[in-house]
N, CA, C and O atoms as a GROMACS GRO file, in nm:
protein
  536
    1UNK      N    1  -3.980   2.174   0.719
    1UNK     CA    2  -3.915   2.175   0.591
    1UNK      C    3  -3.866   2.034   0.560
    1UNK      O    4  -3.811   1.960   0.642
    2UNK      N    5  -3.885   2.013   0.469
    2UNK     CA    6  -3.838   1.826   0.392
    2UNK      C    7  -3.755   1.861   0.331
    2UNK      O    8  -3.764   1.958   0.256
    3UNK      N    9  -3.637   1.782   0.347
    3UNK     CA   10  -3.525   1.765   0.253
    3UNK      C   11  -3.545   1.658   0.101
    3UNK      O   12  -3.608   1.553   0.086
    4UNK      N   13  -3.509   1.692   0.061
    4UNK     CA   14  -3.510   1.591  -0.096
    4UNK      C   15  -3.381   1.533  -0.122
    4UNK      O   16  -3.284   1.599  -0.084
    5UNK      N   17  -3.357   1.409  -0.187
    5UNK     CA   18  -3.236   1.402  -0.229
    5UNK      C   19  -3.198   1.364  -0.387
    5UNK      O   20  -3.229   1.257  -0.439
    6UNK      N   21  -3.135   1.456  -0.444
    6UNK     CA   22  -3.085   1.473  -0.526
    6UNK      C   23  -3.117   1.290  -0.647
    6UNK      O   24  -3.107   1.178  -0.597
    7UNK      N   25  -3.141   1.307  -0.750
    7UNK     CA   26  -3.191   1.214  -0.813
    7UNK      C   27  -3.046   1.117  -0.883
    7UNK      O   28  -3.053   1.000  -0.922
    8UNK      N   29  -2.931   1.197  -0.882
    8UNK     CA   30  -2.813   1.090  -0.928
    8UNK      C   31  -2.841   1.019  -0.781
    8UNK      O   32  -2.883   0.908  -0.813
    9UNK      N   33  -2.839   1.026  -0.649
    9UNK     CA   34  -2.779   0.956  -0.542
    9UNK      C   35  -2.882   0.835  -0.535
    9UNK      O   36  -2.865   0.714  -0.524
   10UNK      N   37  -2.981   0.907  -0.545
   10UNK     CA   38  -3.139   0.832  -0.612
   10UNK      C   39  -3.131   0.700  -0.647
   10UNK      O   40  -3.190   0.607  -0.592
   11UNK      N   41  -3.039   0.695  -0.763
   11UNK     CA   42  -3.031   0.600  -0.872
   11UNK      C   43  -2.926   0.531  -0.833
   11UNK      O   44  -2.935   0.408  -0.842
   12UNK      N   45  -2.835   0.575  -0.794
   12UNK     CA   46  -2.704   0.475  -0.729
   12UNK      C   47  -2.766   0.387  -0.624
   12UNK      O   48  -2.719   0.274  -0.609
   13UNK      N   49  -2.854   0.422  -0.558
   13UNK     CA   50  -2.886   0.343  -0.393
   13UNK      C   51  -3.026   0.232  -0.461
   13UNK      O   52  -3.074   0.139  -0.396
   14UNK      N   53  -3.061   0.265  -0.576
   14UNK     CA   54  -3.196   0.171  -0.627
   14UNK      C   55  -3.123   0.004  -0.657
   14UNK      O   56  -3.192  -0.098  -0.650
   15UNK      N   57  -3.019   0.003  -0.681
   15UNK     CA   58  -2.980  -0.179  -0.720
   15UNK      C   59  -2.962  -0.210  -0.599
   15UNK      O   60  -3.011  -0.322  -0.581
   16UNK      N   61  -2.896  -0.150  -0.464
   16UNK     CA   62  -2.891  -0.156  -0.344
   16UNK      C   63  -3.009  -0.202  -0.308
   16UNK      O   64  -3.041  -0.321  -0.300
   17UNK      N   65  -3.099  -0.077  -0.279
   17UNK     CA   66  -3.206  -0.075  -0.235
   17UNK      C   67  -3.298  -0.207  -0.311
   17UNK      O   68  -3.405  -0.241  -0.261
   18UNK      N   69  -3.261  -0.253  -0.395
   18UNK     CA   70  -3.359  -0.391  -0.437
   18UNK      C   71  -3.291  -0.539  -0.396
   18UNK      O   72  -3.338  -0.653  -0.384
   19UNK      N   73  -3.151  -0.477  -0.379
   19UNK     CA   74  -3.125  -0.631  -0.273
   19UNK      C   75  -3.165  -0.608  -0.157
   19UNK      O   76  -3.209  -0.716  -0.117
   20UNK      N   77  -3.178  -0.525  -0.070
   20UNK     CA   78  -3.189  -0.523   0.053
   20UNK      C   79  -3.337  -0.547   0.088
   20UNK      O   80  -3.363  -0.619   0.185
   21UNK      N   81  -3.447  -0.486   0.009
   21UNK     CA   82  -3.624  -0.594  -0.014
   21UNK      C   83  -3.584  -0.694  -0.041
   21UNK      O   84  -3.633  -0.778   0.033
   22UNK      N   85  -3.504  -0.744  -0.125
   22UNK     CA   86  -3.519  -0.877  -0.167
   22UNK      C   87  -3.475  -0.984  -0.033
   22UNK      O   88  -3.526  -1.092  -0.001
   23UNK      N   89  -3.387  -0.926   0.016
   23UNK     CA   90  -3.318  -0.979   0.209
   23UNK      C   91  -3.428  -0.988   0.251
   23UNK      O   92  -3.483  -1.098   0.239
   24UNK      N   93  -3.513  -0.858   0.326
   24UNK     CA   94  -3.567  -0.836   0.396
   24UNK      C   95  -3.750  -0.908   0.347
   24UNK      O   96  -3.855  -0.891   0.408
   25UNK      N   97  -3.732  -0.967   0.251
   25UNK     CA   98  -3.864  -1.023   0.198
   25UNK      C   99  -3.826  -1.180   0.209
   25UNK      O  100  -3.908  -1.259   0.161
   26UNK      N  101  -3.695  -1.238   0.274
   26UNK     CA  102  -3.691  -1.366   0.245
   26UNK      C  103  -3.616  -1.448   0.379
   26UNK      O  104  -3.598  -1.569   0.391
   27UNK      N  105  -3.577  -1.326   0.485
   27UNK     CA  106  -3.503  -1.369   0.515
   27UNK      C  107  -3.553  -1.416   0.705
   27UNK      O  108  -3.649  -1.357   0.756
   28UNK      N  109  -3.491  -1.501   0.768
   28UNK     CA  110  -3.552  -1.520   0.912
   28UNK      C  111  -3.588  -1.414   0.982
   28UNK      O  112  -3.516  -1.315   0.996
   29UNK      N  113  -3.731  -1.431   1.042
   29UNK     CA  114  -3.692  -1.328   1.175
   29UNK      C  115  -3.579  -1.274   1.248
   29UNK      O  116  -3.500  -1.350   1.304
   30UNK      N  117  -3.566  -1.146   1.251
   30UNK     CA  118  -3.479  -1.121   1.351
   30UNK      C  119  -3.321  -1.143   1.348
   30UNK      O  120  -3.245  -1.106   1.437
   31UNK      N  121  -3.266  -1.237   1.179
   31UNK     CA  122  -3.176  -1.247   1.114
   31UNK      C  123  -3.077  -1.098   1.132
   31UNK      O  124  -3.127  -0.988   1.152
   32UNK      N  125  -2.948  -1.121   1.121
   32UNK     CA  126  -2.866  -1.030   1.101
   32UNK      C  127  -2.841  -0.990   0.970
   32UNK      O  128  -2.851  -1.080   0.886
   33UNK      N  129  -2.814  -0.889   0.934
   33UNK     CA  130  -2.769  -0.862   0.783
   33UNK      C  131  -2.664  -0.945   0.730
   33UNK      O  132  -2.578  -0.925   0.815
   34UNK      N  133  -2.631  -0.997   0.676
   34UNK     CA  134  -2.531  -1.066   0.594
   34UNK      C  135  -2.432  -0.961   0.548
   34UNK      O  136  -2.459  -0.851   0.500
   35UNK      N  137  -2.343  -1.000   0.565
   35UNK     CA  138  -2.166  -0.893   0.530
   35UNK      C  139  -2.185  -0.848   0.405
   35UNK      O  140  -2.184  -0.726   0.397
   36UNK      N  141  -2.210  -0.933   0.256
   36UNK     CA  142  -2.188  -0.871   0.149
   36UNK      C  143  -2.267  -0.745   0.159
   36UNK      O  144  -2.234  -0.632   0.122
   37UNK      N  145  -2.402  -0.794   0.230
   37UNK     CA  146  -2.521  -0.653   0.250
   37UNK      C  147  -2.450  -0.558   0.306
   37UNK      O  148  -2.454  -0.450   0.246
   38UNK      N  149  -2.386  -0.562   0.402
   38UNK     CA  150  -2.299  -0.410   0.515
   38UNK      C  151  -2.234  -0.394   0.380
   38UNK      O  152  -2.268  -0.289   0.325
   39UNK      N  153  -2.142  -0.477   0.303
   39UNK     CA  154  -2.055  -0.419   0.264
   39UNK      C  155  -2.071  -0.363   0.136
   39UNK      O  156  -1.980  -0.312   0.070
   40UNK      N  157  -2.221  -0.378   0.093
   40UNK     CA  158  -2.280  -0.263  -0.065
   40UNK      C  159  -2.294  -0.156  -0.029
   40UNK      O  160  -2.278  -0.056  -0.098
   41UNK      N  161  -2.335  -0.163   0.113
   41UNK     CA  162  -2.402  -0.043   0.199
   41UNK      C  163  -2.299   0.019   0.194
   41UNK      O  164  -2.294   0.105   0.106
   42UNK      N  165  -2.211   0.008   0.258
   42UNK     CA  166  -2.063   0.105   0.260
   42UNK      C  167  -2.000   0.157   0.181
   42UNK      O  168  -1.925   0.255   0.178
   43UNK      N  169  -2.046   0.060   0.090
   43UNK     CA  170  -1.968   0.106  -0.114
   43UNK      C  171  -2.044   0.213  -0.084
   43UNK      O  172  -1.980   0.304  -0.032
   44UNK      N  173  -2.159   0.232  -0.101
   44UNK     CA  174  -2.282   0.316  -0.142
   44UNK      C  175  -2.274   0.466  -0.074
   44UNK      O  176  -2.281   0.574  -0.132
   45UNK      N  177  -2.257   0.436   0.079
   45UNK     CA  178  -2.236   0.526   0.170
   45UNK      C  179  -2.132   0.642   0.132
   45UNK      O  180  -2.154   0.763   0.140
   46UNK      N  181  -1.975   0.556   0.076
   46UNK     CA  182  -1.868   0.638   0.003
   46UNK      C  183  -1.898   0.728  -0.096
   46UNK      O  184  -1.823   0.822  -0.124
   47UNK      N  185  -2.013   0.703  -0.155
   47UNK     CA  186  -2.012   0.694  -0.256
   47UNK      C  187  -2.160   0.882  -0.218
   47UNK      O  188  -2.136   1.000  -0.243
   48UNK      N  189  -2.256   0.837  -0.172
   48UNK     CA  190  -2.372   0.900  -0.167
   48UNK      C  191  -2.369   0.972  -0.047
   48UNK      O  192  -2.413   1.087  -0.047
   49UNK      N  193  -2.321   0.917   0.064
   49UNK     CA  194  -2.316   0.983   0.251
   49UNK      C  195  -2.399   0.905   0.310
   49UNK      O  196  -2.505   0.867   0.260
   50UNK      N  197  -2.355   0.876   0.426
   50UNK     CA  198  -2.432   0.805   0.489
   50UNK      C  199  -2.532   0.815   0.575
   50UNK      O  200  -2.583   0.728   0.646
   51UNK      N  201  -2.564   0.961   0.559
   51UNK     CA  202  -2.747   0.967   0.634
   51UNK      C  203  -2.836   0.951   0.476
   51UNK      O  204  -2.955   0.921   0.488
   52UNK      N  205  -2.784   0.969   0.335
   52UNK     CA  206  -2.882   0.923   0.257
   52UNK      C  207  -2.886   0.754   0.190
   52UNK      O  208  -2.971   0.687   0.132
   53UNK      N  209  -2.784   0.736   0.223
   53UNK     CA  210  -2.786   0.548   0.211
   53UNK      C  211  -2.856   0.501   0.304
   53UNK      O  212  -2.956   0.438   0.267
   54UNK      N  213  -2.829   0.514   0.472
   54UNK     CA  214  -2.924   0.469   0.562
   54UNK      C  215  -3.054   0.518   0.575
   54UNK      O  216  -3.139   0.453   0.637
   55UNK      N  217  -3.082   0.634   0.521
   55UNK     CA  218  -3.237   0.622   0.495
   55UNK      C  219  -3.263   0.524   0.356
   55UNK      O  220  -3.314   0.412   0.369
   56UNK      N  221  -3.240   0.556   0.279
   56UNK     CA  222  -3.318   0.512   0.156
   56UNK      C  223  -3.272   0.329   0.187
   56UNK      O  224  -3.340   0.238   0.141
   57UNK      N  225  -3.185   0.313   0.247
   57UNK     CA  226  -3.174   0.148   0.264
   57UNK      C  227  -3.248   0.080   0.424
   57UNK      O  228  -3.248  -0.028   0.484
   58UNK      N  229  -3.294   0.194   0.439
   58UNK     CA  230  -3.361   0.180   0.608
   58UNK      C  231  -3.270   0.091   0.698
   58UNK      O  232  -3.298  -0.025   0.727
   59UNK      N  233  -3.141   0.164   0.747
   59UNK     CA  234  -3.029   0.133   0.789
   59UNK      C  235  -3.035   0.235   0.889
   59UNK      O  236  -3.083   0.347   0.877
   60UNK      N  237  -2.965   0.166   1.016
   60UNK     CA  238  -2.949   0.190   1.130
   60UNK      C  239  -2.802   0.351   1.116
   60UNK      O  240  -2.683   0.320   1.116
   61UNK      N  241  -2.835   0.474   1.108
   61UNK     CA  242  -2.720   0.543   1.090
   61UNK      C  243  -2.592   0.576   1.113
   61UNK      O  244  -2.502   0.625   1.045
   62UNK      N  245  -2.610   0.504   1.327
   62UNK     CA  246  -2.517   0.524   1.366
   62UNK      C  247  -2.423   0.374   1.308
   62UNK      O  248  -2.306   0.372   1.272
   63UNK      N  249  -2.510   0.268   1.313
   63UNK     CA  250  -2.445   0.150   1.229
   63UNK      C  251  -2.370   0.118   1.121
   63UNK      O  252  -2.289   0.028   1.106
   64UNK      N  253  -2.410   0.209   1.043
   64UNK     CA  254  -2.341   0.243   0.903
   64UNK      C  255  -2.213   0.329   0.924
   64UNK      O  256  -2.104   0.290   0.880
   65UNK      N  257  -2.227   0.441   0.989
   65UNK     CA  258  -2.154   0.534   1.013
   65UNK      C  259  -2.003   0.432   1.066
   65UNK      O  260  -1.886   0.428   1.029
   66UNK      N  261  -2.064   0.376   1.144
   66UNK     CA  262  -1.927   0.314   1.220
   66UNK      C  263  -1.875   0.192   1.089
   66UNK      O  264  -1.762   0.195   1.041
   67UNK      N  265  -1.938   0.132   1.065
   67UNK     CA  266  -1.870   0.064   0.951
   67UNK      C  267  -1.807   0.107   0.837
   67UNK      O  268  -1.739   0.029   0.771
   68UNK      N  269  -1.827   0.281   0.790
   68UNK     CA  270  -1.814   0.314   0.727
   68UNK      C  271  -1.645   0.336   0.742
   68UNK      O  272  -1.556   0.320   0.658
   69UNK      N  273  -1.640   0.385   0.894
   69UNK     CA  274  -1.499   0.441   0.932
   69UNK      C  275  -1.381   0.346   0.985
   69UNK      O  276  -1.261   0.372   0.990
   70UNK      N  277  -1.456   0.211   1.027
   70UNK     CA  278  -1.397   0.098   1.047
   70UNK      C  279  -1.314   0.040   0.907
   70UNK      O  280  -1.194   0.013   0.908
   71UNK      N  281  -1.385   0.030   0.809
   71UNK     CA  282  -1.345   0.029   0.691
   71UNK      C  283  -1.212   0.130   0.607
   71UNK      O  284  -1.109   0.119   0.540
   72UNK      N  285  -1.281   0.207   0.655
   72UNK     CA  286  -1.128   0.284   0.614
   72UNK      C  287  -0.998   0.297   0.704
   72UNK      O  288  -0.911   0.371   0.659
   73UNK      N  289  -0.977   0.246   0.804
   73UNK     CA  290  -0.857   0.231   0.871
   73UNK      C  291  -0.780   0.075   0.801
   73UNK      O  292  -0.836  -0.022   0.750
   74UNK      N  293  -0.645   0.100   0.823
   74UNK     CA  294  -0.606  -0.048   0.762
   74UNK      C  295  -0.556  -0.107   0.892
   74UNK      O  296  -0.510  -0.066   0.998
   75UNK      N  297  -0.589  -0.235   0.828
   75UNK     CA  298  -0.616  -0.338   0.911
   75UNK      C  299  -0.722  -0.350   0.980
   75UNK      O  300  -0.711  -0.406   1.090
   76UNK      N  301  -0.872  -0.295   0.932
   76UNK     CA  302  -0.974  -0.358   1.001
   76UNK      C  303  -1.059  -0.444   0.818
   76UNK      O  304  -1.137  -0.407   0.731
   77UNK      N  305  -1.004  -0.528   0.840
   77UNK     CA  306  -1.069  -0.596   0.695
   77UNK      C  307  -1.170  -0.733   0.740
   77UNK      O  308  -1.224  -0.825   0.679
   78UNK      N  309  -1.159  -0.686   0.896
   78UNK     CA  310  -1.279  -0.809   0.946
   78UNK      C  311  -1.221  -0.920   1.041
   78UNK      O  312  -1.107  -0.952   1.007
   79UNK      N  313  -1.257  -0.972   1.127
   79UNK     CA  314  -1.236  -1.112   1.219
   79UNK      C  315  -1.124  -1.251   1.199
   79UNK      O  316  -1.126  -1.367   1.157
   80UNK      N  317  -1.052  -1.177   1.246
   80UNK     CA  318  -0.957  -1.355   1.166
   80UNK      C  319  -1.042  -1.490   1.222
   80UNK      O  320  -1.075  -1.512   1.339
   81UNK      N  321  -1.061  -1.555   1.130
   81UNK     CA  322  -1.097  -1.664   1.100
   81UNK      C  323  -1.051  -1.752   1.191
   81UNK      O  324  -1.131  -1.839   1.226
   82UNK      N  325  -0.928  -1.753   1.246
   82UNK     CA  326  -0.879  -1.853   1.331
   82UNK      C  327  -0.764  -1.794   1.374
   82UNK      O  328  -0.717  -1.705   1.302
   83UNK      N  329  -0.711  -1.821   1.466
   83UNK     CA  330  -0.609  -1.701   1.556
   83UNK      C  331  -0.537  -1.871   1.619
   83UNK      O  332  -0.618  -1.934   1.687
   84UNK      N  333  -0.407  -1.935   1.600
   84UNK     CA  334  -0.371  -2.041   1.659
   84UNK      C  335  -0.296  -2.024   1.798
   84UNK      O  336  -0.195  -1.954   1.797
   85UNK      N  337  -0.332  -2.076   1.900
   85UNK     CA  338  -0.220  -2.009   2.030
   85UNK      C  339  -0.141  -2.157   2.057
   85UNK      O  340  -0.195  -2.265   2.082
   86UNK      N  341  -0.014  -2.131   2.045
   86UNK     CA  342   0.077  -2.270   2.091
   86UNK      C  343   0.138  -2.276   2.173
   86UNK      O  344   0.247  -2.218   2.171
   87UNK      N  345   0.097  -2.348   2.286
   87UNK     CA  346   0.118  -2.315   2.457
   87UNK      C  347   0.293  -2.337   2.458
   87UNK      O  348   0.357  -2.428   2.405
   88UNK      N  349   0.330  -2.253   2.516
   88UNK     CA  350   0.442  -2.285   2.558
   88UNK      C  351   0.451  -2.345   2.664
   88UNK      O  352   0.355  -2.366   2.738
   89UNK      N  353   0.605  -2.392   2.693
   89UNK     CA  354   0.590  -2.474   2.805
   89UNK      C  355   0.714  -2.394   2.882
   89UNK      O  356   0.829  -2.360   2.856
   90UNK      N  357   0.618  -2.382   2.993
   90UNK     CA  358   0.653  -2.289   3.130
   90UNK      C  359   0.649  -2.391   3.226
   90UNK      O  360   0.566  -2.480   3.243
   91UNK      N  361   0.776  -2.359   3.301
   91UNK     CA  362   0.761  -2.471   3.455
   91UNK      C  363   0.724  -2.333   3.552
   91UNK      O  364   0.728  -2.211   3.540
   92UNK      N  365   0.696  -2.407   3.626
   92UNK     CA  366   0.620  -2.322   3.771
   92UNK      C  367   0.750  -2.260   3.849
   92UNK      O  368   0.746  -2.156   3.916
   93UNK      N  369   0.882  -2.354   3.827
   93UNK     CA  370   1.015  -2.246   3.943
   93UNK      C  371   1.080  -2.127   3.819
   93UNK      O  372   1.172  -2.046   3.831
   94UNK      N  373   0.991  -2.157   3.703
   94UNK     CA  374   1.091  -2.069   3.600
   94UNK      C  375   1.071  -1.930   3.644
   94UNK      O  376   0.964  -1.896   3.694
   95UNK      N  377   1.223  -1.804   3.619
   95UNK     CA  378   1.136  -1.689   3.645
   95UNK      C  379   1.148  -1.600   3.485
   95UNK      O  380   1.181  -1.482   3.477
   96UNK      N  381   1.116  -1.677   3.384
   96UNK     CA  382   1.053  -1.634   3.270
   96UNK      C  383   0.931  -1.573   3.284
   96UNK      O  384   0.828  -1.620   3.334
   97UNK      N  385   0.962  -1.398   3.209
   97UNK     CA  386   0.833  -1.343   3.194
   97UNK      C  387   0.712  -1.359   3.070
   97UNK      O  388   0.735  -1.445   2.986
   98UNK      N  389   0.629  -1.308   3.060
   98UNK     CA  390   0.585  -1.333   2.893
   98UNK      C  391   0.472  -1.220   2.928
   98UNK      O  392   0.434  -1.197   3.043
   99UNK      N  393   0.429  -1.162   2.822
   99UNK     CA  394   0.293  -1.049   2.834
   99UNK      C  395   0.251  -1.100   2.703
   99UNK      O  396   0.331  -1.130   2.614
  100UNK      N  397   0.126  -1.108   2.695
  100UNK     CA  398   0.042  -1.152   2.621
  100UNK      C  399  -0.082  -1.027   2.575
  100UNK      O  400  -0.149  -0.993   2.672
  101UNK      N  401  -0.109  -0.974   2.477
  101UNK     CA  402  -0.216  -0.867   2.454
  101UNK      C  403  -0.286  -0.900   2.369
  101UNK      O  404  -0.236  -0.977   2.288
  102UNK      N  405  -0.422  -0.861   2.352
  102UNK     CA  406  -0.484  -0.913   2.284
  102UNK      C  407  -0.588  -0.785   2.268
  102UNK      O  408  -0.611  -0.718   2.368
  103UNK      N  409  -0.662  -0.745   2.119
  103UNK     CA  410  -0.712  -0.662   2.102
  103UNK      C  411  -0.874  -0.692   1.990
  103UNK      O  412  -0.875  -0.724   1.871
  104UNK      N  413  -0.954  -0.674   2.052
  104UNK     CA  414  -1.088  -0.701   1.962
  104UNK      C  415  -1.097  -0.584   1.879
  104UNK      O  416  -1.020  -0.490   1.893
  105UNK      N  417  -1.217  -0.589   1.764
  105UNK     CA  418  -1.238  -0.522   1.630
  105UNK      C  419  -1.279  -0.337   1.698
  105UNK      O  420  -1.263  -0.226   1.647
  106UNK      N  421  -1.346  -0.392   1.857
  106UNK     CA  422  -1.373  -0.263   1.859
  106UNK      C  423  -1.302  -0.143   1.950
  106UNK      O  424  -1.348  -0.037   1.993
  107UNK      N  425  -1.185  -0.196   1.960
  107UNK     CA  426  -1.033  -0.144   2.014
  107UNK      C  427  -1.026  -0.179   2.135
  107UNK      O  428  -0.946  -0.108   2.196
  108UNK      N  429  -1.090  -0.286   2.223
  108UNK     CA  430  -1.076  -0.295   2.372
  108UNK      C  431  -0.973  -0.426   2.394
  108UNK      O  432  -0.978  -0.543   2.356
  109UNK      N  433  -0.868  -0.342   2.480
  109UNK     CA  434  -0.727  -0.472   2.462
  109UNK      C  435  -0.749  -0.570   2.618
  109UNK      O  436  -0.840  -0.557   2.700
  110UNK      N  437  -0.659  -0.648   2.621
  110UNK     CA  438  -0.667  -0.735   2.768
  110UNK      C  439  -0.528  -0.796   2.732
  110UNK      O  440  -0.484  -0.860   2.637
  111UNK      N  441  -0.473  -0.742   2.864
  111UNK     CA  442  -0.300  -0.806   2.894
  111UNK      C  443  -0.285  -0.907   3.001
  111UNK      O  444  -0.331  -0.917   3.115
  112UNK      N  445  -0.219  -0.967   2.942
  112UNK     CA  446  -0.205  -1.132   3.034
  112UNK      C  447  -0.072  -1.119   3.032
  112UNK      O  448  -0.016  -1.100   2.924
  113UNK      N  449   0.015  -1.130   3.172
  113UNK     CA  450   0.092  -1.080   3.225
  113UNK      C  451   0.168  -1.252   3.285
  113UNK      O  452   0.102  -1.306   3.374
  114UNK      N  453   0.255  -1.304   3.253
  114UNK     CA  454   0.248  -1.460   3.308
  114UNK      C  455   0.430  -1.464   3.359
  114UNK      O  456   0.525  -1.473   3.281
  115UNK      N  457   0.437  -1.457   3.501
  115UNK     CA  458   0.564  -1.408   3.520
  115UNK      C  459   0.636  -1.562   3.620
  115UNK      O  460   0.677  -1.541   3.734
  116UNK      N  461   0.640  -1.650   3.584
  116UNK     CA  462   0.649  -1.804   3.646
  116UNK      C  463   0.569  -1.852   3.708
  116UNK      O  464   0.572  -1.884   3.827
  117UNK      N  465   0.462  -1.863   3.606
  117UNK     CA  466   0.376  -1.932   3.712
  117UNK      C  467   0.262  -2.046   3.565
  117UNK      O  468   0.235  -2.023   3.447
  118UNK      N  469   0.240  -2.123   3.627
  118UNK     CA  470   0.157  -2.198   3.522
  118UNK      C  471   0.062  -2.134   3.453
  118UNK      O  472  -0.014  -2.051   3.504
  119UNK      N  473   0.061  -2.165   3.351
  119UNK     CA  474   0.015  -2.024   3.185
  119UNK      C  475  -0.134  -2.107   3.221
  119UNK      O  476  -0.140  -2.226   3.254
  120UNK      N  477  -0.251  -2.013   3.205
  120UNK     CA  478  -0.346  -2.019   3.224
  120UNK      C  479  -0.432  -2.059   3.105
  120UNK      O  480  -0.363  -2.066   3.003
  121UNK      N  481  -0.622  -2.100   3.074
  121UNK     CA  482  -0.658  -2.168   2.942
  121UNK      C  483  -0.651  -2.042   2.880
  121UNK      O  484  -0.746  -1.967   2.898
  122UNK      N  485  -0.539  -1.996   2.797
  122UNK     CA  486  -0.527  -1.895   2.690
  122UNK      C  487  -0.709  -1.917   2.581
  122UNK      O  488  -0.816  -1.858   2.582
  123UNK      N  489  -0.655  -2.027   2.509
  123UNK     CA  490  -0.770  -2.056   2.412
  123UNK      C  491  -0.954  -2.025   2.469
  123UNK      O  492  -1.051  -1.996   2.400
  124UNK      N  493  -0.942  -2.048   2.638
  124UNK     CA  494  -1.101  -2.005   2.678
  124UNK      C  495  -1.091  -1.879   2.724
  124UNK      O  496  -1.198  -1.836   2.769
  125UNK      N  497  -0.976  -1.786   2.728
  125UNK     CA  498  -0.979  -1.677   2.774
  125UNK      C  499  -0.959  -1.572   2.639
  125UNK      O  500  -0.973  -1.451   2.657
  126UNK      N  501  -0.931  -1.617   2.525
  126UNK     CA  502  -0.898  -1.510   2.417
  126UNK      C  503  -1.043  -1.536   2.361
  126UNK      O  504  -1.106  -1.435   2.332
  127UNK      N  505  -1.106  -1.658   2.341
  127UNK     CA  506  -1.263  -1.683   2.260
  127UNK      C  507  -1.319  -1.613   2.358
  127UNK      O  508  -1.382  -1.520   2.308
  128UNK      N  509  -1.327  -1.613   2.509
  128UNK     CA  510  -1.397  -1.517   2.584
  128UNK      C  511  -1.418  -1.410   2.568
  128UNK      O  512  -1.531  -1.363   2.573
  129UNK      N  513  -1.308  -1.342   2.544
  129UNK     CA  514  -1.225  -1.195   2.484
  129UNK      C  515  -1.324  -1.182   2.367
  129UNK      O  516  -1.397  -1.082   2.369
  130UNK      N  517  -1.333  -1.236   2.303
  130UNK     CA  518  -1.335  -1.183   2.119
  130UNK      C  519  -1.501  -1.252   2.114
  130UNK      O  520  -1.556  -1.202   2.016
  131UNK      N  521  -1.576  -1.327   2.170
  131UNK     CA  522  -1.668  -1.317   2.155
  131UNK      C  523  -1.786  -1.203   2.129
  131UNK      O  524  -1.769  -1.089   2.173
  132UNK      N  525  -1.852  -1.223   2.088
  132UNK     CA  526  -1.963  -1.048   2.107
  132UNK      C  527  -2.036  -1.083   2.216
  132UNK      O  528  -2.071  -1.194   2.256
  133UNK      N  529  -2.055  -0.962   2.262
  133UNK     CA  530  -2.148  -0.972   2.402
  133UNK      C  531  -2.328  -0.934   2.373
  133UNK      O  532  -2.366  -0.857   2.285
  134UNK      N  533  -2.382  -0.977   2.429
  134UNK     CA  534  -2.535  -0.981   2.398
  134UNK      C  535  -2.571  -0.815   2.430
  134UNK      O  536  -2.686  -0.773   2.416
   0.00000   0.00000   0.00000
């Protein structure tokens, strides 16, 4: 049995659906989608559901799906741009504590725990953190 989809949802996903040929007709090998693209997709998704946006936009479902719901929580509006860390200055006999947490987009935290002892490279250990992994 084939499902059909309804001809308003049709027509909403066609200006979509002609940027996303127009991407996919111009753009590098193996290129990532570009954000404004996720983020028509998601309009669209709200809008139509997202097993008929990711078909008709030949979109990854479970991909969409998760952006879809990422989006609606507040405070996920995307990657800060720059995160500044300003070392404090800790002596080694101090017995000052400090906890440090840190949390990436896709909820996995890491606590740095620094209880007198010389504060470690924060800046190569949080870009470590927040990098994406292959």
């Amino acid at each position: 049995m084939r499902t059909r989809t309804s001809p308003g949802v049709s027509t909403k996903l066609d200006g979509v659906h002609r940027e996303f040929q127009t991407w996919r007709r111009t753009r590098k090998p193996r290129s990532s989608i570009p954000e404004p693209l996720w983020a028509l997709a998601v309009e669209r998704a709200r809008e139509s559901g997202v097993h008929a946006t990711a078909r008709r936009l030949r979109l990854n479902y479970y991909s969409l799906k998760q952006r879809v719901e990422s989006a609606g929580r507040p405070g996920a509006t995307g990657t800060p741009a720059f995160v500044e860390l300003v070392p404090a200055v800790l002596r080694p006999a101090c017995s000052a504590e400090c906890l440090i947490e840190l949390e990436d987009p896709r909820g996995a935290t890491m606590r740095i725990s620094l209880k007198g002892t010389e504060p470690p490279d924060l800046a190569a250990l949080s870009r470590a953190f927040w990098s994406p992994t292959a």
